[in-house]
matplotlib code that plots the C-alpha trace (Angstrom):
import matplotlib.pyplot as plt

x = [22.8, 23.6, 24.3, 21.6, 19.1, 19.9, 18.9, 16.0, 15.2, 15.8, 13.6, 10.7, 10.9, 11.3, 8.2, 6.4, 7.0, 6.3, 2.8, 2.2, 2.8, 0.7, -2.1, -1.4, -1.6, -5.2, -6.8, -5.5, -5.0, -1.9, 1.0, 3.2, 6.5, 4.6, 2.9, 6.2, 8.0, 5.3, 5.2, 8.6, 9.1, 6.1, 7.5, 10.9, 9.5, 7.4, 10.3, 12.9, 10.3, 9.5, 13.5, 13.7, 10.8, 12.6, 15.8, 14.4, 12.9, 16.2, 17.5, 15.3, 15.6, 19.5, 18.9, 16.6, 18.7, 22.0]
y = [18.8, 22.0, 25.1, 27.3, 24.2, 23.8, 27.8, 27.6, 24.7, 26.7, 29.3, 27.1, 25.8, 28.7, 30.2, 27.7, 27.5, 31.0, 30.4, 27.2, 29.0, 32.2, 29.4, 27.5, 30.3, 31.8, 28.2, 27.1, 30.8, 29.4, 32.5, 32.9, 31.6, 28.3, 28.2, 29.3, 25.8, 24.0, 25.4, 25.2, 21.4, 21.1, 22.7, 20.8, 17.8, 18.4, 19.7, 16.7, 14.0, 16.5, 16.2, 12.4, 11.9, 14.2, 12.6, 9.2, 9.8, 11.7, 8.0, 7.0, 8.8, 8.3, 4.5, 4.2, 6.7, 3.9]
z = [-36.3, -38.0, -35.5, -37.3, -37.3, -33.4, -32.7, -34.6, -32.4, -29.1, -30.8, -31.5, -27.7, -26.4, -28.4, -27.6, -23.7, -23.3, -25.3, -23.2, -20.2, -20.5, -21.5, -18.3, -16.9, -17.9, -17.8, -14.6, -13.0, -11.8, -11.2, -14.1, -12.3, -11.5, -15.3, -16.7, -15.2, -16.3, -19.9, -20.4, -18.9, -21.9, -24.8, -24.0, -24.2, -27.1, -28.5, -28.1, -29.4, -32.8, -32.9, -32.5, -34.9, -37.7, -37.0, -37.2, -40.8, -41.8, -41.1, -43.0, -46.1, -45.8, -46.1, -49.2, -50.7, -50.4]

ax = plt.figure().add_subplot(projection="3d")
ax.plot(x, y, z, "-o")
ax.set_aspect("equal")
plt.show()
């Protein structure tokens, strides 16, 4: 993975934690340390399996492309 790719993926998770979180937080009126956790175990875990799926396909593509 390319270093810019890899901070745009940081970005993304972190983006998206911090949206998860202040979600968790109005839905389940949970305090925002405790939704913040939760958000960011989320988003992380969103995150790697997006990155598994795109790697899998670039895999992919590299193989028909032999």
């Amino acid at each position: 993975m390319e270093k810019s790719e890899k901070k745009n993926y940081l970005g993304i998770c972190i983006v998206g934690g911090v949206l998860i979180s202040i979600l968790i937080a109005v839905v389940a009126k949970l305090d925002m340390a405790t939704s913040l956790i939760v958000g960011t175990i989320i988003s992380l875990a969103i995150g790697s399996w997006v990155q598994v799926k795109s790697n899998q396909k670039r895999a992919n593509a590299s193989h028909k492309t032999d």
